[in-house]
N, C-alpha and C positions, 0 to 999 in steps of 0.2 A: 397484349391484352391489358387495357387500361381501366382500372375499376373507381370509380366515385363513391365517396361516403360523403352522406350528408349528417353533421352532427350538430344536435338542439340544443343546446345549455340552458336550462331552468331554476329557477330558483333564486338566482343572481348571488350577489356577492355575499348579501347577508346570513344566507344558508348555511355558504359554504364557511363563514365567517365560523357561526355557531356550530358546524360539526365538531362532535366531539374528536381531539388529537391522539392516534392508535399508539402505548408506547411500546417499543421493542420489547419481545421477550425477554426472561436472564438466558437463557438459553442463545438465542440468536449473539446475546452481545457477549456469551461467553466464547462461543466459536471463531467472532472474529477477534474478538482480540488473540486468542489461541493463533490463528492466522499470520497477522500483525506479530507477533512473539515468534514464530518460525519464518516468518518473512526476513525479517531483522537481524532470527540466525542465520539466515545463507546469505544475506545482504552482507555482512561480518566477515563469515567464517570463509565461506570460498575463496574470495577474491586475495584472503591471506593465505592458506595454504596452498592457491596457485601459484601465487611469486614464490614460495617456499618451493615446489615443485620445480616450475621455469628457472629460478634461481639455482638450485642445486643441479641441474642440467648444464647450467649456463658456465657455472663453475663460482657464481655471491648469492648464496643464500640469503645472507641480512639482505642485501639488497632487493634481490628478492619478495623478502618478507615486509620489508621497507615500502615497496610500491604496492604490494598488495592489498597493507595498513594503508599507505594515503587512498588508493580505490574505496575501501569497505567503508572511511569517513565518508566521502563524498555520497557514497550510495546510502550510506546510514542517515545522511543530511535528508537527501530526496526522501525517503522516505518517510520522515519525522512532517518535512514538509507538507507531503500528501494527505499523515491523517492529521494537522493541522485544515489545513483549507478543508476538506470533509467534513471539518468538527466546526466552520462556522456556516 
């Protein structure tokens, strides 16, 4: 079942120029960043207490903990990255 919209655009550019810009609440930009701050902590923290885990199985802790430090940078980077490019 295939459905057709047909949609008018009025007003043109100038309209849309002069509409006034909505700004986020404090509330909406307190949540995400709240977000962003517990993102960051399991972006961090798991991937070190897994090597620590895997590591003390394995029978090298550090090393362990070693791999799971270079993971949590890498993921820490990606991250930082993302709400870079979102912030332009």
């Amino acid at each position: 079942m295939i459905k057709e919209y047909n949609i008018t655009l009025t007003g043109g550019f100038k309209e849309a120029k002069n509409r006034p810009i909505k700004k986020k609440k404090r509330s909406d930009l307190t949540w995400y960043y709240l977000g962003l701050v517990g993102q960051i902590g399991y972006v961090v923290a798991l991937p070190i207490a897994g090597g620590a885990i895997i590591g003390s199985l394995v029978g090298g802790t550090l090393i362990g903990i070693f791999v799971g430090f270079v993971i949590s940078v890498f993921g820490f980077i990606q991250v930082i990255q993302r709400v870079l490019q979102k912030k332009e």
